[in-house]
C-alpha positions in Angstrom: -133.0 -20.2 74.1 -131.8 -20.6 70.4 -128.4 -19.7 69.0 -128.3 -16.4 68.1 -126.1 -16.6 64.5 -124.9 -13.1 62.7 -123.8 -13.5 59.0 -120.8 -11.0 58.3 -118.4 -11.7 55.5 -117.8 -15.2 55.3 -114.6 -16.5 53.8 -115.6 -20.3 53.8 -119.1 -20.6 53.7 -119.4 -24.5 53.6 -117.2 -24.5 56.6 -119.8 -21.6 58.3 -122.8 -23.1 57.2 -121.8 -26.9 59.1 -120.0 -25.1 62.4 -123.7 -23.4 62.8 -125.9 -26.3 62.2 -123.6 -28.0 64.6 -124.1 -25.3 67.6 -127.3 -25.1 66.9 -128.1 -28.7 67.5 -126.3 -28.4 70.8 -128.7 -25.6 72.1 -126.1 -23.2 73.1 -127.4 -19.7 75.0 -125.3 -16.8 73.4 -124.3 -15.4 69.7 -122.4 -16.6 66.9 -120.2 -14.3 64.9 -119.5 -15.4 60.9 -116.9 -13.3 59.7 -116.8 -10.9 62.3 -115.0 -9.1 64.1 -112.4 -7.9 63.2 -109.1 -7.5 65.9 -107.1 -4.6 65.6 -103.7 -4.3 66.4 -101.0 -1.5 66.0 -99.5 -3.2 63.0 -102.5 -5.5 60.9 -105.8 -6.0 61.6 -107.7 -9.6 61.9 -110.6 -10.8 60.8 -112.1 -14.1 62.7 -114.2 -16.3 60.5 -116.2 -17.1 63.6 -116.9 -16.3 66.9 -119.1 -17.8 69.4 -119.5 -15.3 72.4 -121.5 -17.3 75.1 -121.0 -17.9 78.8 -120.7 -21.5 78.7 -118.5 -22.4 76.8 -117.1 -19.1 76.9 -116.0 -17.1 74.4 -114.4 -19.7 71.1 -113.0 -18.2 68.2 -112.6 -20.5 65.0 -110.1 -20.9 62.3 -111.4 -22.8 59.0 -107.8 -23.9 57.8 -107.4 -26.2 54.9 -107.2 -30.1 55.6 -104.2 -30.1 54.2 -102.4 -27.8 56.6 -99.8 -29.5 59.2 -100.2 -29.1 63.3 -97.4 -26.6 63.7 -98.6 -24.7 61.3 -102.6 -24.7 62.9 -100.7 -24.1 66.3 -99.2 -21.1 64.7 -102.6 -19.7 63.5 -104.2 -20.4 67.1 -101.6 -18.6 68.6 -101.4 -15.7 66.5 -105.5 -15.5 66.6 -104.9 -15.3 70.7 -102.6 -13.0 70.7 -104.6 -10.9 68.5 -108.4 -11.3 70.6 -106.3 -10.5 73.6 -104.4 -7.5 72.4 -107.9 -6.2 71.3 -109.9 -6.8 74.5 -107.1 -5.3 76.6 -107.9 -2.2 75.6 -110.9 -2.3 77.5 -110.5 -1.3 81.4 -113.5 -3.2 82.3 -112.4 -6.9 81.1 -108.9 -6.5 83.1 -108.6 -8.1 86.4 -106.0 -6.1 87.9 -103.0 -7.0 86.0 -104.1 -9.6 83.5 -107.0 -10.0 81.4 -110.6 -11.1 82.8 -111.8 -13.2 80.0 -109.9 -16.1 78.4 -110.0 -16.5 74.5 -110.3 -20.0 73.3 -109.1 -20.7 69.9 -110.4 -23.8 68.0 -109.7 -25.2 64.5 -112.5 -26.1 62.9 -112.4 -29.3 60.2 -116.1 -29.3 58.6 -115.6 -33.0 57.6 -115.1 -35.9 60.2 -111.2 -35.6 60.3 -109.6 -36.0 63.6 -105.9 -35.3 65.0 -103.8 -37.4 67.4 -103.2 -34.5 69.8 -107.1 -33.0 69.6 -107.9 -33.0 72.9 -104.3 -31.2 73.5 -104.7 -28.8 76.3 -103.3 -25.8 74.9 -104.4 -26.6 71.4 -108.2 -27.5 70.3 -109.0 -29.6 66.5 -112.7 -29.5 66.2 -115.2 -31.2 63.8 -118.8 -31.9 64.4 -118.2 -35.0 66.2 -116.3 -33.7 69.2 -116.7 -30.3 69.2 -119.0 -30.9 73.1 -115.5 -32.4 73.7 -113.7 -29.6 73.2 -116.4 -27.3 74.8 -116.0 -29.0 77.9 -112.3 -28.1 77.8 -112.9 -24.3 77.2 -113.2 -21.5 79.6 -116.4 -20.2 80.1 -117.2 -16.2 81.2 -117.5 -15.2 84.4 -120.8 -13.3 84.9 -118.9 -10.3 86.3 -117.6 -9.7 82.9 -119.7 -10.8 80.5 -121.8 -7.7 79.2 -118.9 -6.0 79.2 -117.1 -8.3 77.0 -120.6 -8.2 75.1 -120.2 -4.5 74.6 -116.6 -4.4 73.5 -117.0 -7.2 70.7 -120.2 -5.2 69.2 -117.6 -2.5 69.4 -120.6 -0.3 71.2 -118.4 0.9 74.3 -117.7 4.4 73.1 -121.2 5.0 71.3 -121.8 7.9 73.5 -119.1 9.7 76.5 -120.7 9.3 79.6 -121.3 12.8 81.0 -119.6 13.4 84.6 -122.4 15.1 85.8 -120.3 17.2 88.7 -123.1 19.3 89.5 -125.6 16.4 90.6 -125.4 16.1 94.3 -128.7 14.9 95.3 -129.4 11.1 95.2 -133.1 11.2 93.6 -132.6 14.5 91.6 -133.8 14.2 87.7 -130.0 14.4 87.3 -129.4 12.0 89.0 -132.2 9.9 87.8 -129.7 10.6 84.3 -126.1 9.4 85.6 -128.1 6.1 86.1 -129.7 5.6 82.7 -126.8 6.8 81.2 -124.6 4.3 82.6 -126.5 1.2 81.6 -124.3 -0.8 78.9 -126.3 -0.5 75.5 -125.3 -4.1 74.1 -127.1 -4.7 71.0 -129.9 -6.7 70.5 -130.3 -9.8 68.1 -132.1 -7.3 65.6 -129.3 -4.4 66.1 -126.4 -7.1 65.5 -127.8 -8.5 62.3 -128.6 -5.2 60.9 -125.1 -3.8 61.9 -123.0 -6.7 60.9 -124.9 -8.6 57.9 -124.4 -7.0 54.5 -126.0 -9.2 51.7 -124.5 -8.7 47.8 -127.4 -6.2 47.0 -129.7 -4.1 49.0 -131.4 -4.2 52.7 -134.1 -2.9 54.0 -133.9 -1.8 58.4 -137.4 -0.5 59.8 -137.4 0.5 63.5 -139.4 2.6 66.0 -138.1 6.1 66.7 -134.4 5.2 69.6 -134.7 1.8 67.9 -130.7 2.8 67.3 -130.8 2.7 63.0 -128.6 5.6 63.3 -126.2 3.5 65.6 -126.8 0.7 63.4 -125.6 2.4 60.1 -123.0 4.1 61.9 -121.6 1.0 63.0 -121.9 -0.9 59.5 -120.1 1.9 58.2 -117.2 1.3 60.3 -117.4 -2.5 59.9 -117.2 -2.1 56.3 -114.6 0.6 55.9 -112.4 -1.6 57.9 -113.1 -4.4 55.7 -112.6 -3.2 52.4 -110.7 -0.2 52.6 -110.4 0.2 48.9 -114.3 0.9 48.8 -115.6 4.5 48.6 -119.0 4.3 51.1 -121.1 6.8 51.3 -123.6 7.6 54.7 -126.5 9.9 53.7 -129.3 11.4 55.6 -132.3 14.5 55.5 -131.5 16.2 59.1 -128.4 18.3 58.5 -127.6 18.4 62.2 -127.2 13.8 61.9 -124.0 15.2 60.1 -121.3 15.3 63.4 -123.2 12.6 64.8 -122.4 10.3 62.4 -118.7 11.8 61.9 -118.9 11.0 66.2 -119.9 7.7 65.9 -118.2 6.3 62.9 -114.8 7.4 63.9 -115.4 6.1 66.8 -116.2 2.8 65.9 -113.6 2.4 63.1 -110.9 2.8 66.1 -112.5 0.0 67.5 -112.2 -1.9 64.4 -109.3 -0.9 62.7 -107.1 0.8 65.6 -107.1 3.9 63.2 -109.4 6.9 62.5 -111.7 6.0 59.4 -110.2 7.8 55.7 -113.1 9.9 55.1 -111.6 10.2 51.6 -113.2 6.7 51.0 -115.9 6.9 53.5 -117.9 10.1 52.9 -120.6 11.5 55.3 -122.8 13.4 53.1 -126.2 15.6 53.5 -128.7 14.2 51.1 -128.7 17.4 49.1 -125.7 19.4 49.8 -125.0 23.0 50.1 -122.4 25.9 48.9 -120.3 24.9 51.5 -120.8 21.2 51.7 -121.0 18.3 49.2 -124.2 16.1 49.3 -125.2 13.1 47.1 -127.4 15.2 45.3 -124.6 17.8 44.5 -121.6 15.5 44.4 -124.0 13.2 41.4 -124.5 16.2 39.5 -121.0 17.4 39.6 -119.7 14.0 38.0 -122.4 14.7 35.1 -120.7 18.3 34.9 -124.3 19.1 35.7 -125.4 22.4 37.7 -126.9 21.4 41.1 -130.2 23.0 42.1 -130.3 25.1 45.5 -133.3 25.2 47.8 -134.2 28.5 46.9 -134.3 27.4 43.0 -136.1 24.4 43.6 -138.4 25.6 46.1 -139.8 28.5 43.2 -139.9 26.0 40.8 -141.6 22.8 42.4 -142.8 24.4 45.3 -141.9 24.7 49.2 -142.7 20.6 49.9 -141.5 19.4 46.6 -138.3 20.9 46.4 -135.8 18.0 46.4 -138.2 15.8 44.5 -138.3 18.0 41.6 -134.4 19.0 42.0 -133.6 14.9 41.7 -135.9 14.5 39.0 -134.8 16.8 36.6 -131.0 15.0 37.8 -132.0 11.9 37.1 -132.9 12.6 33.2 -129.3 13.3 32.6 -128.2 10.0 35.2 -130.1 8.1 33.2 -128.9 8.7 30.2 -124.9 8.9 31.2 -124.5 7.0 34.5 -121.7 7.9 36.4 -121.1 4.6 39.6 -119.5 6.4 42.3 -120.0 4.6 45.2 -119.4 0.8 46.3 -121.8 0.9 48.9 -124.5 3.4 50.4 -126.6 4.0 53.6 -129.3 6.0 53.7 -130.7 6.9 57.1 -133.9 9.1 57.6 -135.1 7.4 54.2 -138.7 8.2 54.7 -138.0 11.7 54.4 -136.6 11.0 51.0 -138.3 11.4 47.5 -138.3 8.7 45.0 -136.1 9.9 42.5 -133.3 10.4 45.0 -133.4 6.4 45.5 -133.2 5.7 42.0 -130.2 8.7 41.5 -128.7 6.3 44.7 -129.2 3.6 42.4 -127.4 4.4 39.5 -124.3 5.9 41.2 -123.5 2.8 43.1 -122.0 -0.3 41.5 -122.7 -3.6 41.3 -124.1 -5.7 43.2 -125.7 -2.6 44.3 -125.5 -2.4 47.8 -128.2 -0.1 49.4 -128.8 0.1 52.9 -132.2 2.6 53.4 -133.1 2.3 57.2 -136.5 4.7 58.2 -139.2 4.8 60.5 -142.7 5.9 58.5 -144.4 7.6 61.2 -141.3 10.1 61.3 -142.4 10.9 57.6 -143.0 14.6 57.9 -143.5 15.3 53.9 -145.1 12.3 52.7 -148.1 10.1 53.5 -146.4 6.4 53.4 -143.1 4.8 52.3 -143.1 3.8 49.0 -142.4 0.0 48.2 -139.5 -1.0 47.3 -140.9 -2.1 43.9 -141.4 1.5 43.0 -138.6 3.1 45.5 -136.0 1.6 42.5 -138.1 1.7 39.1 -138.2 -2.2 39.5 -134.5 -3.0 39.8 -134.5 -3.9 43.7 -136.1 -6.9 45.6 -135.5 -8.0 49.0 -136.1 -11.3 50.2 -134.7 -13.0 53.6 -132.8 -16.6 52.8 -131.9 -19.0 55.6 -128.2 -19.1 56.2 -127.5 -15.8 54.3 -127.0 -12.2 55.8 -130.8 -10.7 55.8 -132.3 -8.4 53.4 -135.4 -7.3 55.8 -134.7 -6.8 59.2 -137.5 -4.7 61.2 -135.8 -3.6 65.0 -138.7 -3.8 67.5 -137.2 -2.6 71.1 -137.1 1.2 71.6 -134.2 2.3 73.7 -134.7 5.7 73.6 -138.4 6.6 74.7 -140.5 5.2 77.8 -143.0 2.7 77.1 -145.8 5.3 78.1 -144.6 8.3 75.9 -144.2 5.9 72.6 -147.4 4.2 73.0 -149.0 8.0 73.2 -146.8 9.0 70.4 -147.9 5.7 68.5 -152.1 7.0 69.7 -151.7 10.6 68.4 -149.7 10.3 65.7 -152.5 7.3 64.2 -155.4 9.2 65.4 -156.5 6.2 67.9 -158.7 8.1 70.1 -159.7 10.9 68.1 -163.5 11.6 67.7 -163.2 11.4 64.0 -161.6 8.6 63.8 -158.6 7.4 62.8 -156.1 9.6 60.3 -153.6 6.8 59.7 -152.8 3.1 59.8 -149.6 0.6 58.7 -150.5 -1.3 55.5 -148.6 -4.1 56.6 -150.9 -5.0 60.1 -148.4 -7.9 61.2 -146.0 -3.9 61.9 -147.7 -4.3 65.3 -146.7 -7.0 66.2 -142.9 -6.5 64.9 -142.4 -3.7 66.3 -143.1 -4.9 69.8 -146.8 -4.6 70.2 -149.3 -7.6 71.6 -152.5 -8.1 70.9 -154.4 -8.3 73.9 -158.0 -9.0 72.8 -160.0 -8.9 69.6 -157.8 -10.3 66.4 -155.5 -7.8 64.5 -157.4 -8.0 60.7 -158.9 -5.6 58.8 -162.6 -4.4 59.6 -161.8 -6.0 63.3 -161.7 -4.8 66.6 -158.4 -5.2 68.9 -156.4 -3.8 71.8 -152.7 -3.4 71.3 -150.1 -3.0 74.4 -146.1 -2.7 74.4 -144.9 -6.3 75.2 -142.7 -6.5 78.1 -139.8 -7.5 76.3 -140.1 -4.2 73.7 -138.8 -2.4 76.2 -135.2 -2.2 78.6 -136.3 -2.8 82.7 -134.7 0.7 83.4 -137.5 2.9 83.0 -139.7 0.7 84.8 -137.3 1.2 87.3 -136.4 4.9 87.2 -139.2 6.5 85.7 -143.0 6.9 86.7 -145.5 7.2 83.9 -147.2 10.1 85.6 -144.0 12.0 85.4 -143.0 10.9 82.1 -145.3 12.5 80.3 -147.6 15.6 81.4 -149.7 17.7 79.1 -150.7 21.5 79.8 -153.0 24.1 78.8 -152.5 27.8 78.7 -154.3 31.0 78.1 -152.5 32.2 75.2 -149.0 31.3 73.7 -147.2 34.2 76.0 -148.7 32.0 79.1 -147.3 28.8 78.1 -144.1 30.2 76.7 -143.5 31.6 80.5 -144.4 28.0 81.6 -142.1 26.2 80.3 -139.3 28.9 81.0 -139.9 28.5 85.0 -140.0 24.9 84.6 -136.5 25.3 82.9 -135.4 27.1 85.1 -136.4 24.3 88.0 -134.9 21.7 85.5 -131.1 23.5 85.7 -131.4 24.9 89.4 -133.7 22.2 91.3 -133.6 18.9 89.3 -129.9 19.3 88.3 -130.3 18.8 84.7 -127.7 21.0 82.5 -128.9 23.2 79.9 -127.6 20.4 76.9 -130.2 17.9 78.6 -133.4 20.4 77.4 -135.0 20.6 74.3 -137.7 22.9 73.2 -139.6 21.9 69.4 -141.7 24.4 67.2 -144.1 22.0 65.5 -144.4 24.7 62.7 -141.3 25.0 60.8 -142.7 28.1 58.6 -143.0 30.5 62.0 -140.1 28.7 64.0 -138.2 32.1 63.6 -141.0 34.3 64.2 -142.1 32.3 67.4 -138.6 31.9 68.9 -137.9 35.5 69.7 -141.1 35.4 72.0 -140.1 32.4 73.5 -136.5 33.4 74.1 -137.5 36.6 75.8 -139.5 34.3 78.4 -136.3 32.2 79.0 -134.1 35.4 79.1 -135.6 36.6 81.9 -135.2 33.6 84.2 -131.4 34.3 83.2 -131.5 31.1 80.9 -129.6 31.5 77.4 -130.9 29.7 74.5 -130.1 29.4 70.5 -132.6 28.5 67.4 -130.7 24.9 65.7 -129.5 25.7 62.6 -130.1 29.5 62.8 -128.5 30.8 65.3 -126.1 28.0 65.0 -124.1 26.3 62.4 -126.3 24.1 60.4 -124.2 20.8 61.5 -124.2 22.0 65.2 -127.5 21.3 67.2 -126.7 21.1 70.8 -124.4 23.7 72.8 -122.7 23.6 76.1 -124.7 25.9 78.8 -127.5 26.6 76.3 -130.9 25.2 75.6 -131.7 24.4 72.0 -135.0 25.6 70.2 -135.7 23.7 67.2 -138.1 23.3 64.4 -139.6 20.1 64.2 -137.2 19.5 61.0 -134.1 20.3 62.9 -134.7 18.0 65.9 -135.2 14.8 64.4 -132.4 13.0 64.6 -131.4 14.2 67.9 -132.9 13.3 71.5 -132.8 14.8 74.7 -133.3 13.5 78.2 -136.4 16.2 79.0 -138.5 17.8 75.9 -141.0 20.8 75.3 -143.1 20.4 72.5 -144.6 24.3 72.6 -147.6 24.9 70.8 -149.1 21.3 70.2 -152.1 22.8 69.4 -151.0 23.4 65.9 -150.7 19.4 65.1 -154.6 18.8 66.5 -156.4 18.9 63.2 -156.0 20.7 59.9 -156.1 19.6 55.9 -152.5 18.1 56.3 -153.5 15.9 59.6 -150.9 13.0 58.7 -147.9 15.7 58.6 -149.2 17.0 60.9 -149.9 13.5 63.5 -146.7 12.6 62.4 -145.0 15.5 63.4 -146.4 14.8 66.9 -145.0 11.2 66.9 -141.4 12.8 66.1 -141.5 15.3 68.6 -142.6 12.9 71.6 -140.5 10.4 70.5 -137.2 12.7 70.7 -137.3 12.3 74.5 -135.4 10.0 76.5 -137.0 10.4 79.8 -139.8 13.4 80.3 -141.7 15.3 77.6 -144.3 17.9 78.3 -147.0 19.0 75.9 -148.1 22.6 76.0 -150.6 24.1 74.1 -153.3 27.0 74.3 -156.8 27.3 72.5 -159.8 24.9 71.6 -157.4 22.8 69.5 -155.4 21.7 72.4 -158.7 20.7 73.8 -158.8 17.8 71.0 -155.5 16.5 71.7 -156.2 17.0 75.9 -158.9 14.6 75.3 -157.2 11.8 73.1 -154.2 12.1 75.6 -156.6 11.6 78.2 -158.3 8.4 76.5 -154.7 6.6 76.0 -154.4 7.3 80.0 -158.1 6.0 81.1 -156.9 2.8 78.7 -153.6 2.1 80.8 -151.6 3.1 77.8 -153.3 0.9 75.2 -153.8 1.2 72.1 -158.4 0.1 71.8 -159.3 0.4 67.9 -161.5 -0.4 65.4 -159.3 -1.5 62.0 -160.7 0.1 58.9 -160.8 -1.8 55.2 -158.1 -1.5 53.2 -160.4 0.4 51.2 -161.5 2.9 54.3 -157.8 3.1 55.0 -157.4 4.6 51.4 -159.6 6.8 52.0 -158.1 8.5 54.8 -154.7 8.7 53.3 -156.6 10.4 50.5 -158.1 12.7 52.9 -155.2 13.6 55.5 -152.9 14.0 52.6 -150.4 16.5 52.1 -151.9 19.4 49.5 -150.7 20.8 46.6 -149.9 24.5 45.7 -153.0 24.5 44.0 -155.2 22.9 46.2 -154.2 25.0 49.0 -154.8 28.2 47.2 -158.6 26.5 46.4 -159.1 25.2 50.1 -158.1 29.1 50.9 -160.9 30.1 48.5 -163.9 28.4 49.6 -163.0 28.9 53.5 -163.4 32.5 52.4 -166.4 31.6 50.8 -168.1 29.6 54.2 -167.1 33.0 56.1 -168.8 35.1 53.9 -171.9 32.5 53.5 -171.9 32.2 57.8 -171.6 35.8 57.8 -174.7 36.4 55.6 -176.8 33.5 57.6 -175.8 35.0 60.8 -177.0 38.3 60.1 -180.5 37.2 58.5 -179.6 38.0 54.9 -179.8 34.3 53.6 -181.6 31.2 55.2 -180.4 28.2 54.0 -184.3 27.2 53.8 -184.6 29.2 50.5 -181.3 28.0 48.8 -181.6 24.7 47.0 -177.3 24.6 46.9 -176.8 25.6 51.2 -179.8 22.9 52.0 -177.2 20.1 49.5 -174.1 21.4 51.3 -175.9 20.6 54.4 -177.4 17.1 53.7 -173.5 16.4 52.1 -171.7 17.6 55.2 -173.9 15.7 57.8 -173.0 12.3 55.4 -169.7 13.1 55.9 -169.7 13.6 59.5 -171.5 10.8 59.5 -169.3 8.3 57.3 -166.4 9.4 59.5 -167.2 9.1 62.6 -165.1 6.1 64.2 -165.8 3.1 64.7 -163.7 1.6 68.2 -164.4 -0.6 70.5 
């Protein structure tokens, strides 16, 4: 297994560069720090310019100190690098063995050129160079396997990510609860992807692409920390579309600058701002316009201006006419999570408020796009100002994280079916551009060949996946679809199952989640629906309306959301009511997509309820994916077919809605005429054309799998 090797901020990078070529030609199993991380003590803080974290040899921090510097001077530097890893790692209950700490730190001083030192092989002190560093390793102490993904966790600083809940009231051993208390308590070390992505900041901008619980959030939240800790001077800003992400991230990045620094994070120089803003809360929208004494535009403005869907597009462009002209650089860094919700001229505002080099850090998943139909390229994301390329030996530009932690195999690979369309009986509404995505984000191809105007089968690889669910989770109970009679029917459903979930299965009410596809009637619909779980004695509250907007979950109540409010968040059991309402429609990519974002906000079980004919479609495609053992059997269009159907699942206009509203008014009234024997389509030249057009198009769009 190759050297893992994570580019932080590298002091000497000649010294770097060799030390890596070197463990890399000695085949070493584990991961090796540059510039990271950073050991905190009550009075400093210490950054080690590398660290190799391995079982054998164990865990090595390096020191690149000049030639020129004397022995008692190196033995000084080892010893104070010691004392520091050890003060650091002490902290963490499960690396102590009862009085003293589990895990020895070995500190080496590395020499890049062939120098050596009378006293090298010195058994307290180590003086490496390329030559006989495997002398030195074999001198080391390695790490104990009792320790090791602990000591894993605590050096990726991931320990705290999320308090462990007690869970008092499970008592059972096979209860759903308890099911939880055993998932919950698996360490969630990164992964090569997740450290590189965390940890690697290159001078300029980087891209991160992941699956919905591929951990970007974590990811950012963490790079935050790291750099805050670095260069406190910096003002870094953390931006997002959910405005319930807000206390998450405030959660997470405090946490993690403890870890790193030993002190809460300033968040007078790290700023956790809503993309947009509010009256009573900055955003990078309102905070831009402020510095160009500029009045910021509020949703209600914007929305009768540009339109419900177009609102913060048009509120950014009109901003960005006066950016352009007098730029204002605010920040030295920014992340941007939830970026495919995110309108072009909010990149290139982003743009011109941050300083050079420009570090941008946009991280987004495009099938959780619930306004637009793809991600723009980066090309045209930045006007032209931004290109990302990945360089051997250099901190990555592109980094694409392939394992889903959040979501069993079987519910993402039906989110993955429903939200492209890969069993629907007209085909497809939706592909990736880039057809090598499958394979990155943790697909195989298991026959046919993954080209355009090809047949293949796709399945989750093995590896895409952690071995928990496997072994606490069926795929029968993971996901379950249901029909009703009406809305009231299903509504009632899903209270009594709630009601078995908190009083049989021993979940809490916090564990449940219950999405409203449509964000237009989420308020309408949720007084029905709270009436149902009323009466089973359940209390409940609408995210962001009957609740702060920043607040989403609440202790002893289950959260209703719209589809808007709940990504972002996850829960361990999820109700997506009325899934009939994403089967088919003019806007079937928002509408596919919103069904990949509500699956894929589960972290155990999610049950999809519907009523009506429509639920019938999806009934069917769900159906399909389970007769094909949960993989993915396709035809792949042409890149020209593929435009096509972005052209004709796309969102709508104003304009084109009102006209689409017109001529279905129209096709009643013609029906309605045909039906009762005033016209025959025989004896009108212009029905007997629609007719011969529509069966074309039926016709032209039926799919085309294997």
């Amino acid at each position: 297994m190759a050297l893992d090797i994570v580019w932080g901020n590298v002091k000497n990078s000649t010294a770097a560069k060799i030390l890596s070529e070197t463990l890399q030609n000695l085949a070493i199993d584990g991961t090796l720090y540059l510039g990271y991380p950073i050991m905190a003590s009550a009075d400093n803080s210490t950054t080690v310019q590398a660290l190799l974290l391995s079982k054998v040899p164990g865990l090595v921090a390096f020191n690149f100190p000049p030639i020129e510097t004397c022995v008692e001077e190196l033995q000084a530097q080892q010893d104070s690098l010691a004392y520091a890893i050890e003060g650091s790692l002490g902290r963490h209950d499960a690396l102590r063995e009862g009085r003293r700490l589990g895990v020895t730190a070995n500190i080496v001083s590395f020499f890049p050129a062939s120098n050596s030192f009378t006293n090298e092989t010195n058994d307290k002190y180590y003086f490496a160079y390329p030559k006989n560093i495997s002398l030195i390793f074999t001198k080391c102490a390695p790490v104990d396997e009792s320790f090791f993904r602990s000591l894993v966790a605590a050096i990726q600083r991931v320990t705290t990510i999320k308090p462990i809940k007690k869970r008092t009231n499970v008592k059972g051993t096979d209860s759903r609860g308890a099911i939880l208390k055993k998932l919950e308590v698996q360490i969630a070390n990164l992964d090569q992807w997740q450290k590189k992505a965390a940890i690697e900041t290159p001078e300029g901008a980087q891209r991160v692409r992941g699956l919905a619980g591929s951990g970007k959030t974590v990811v950012l939240a963490l790079k935050a920390a790291y750099l805050h800790a670095e260069h406190p001077e910096w003002d870094i800003a953390i931006t997002f579309n959910t405005r319930s992400l807000s206390q998450q991230f405030f959660d997470l990045v405090e946490r993690f600058s403890i870890e790193h620094s030993g002190d809460k994070p300033n968040f007078e120089k790290l700023h956790i701002l809503h993309a947009w803003g509010s009256y009573s809360a900055s955003g990078i929208y309102s905070t831009i316009a402020d510095s160009l004494n500029v009045p910021a535009m509020d949703f209600g403005t914007a929305k009768n201006q540009y339109g419900y869907n177009n609102a913060f597009h048009g509120a950014c462009g009109e901003l960005l006419t006066y950016a352009k002209s007098q730029p204002v650089e605010l920040y030295d860094a920014v992340l941007i999570d939830e970026a495919q919700d995110l309108p072009v001229p909010f990149f290139q505002l982003v743009y011109l408020a941050t300083k050079s080099p420009k570090r941008i850090v946009w991280a987004y998943d495009e099938l959780q796009n619930l306004n637009n139909t793809q991600m723009t390229s980066v090309q045209h994301l930045f006007n032209g100002n931004v290109s990302i390329n990945n360089v051997e030996n250099s901190p990555q530009q592109d980094i694409i994280l392939p394992i889903c932690y959040r979501n069993t195999p079987w519910a993402l690979t039906l989110a993955h079916a429903l939200g492209f369309g890969i069993y629907r009986d007209d085909g497809l509404v939706q592909l990736f551009d880039e057809l090598s995505l499958w394979q990155e984000i943790g697909y195989q191809i298991d026959s046919g060949n993954l080209n355009f105007d090809s047949d293949v089968t796709l399945s989750r690889r093995s590896d895409s996946c952690p071995r928990f669910f496997d072994d606490l989770l069926t795929k029968e109970d993971a996901v379950i679809t249901k029909k009703f009679e009406d809305e009231i029917a299903q509504y009632e459903w899903i209270a009594e199952q709630i009601n078995k979930n908190i009083t049989e299965d021993e979940l809490d009410p916090d564990d449940i989640l219950i999405i409203l596809p449509n964000a237009l009637t989420a308020k309408t619909k949720y007084p029905l629906l709270a009436q149902s779980l009323q009466r089973h004695g359940i209390d409940s509250h609408l995210a962001g309306v009957s609740s702060r907007s920043d607040v989403f979950f609440i202790r002893n109540s289950v959260v209703v959301s719209s589809i808007y409010r709940a990504k972002g968040n996850e829960a361990p059991m999820v109700y997506l009511a009325n899934s009939n309402y994403c089967a088919q429609g003019y806007e079937l990519i928002k509408l596919r997509n919103t069904l990949f974002t509500a699956i894929t906000r589960s972290r155990a079980w999610v049950r999809l309820c519907g009523y009506g004919r429509n639920m019938d479609i999806l009934i069917d495609e769900i159906q399909r994916t389970v007769d094909n053992s949960y993989k993915l059997k396709f035809h792949v269009p042409t890149k020209g077919e593929l435009a096509e159907l972005r052209l004709i699942n796309r969102d709508r206009t104003p304009e084109e809605k009102e006209k689409i509203r017109k001529a279905e008014e129209s096709a009643k009234g013609i029906l309605k005429l045909i039906e009762d024997g005033t016209l025959s389509p025989s004896n009108s030249a212009a029905l007997q054309s629609l007719l011969e057009s529509l069966g074309k198009n039926q016709t032209s769009t039926k799919p085309n799998q294997s």
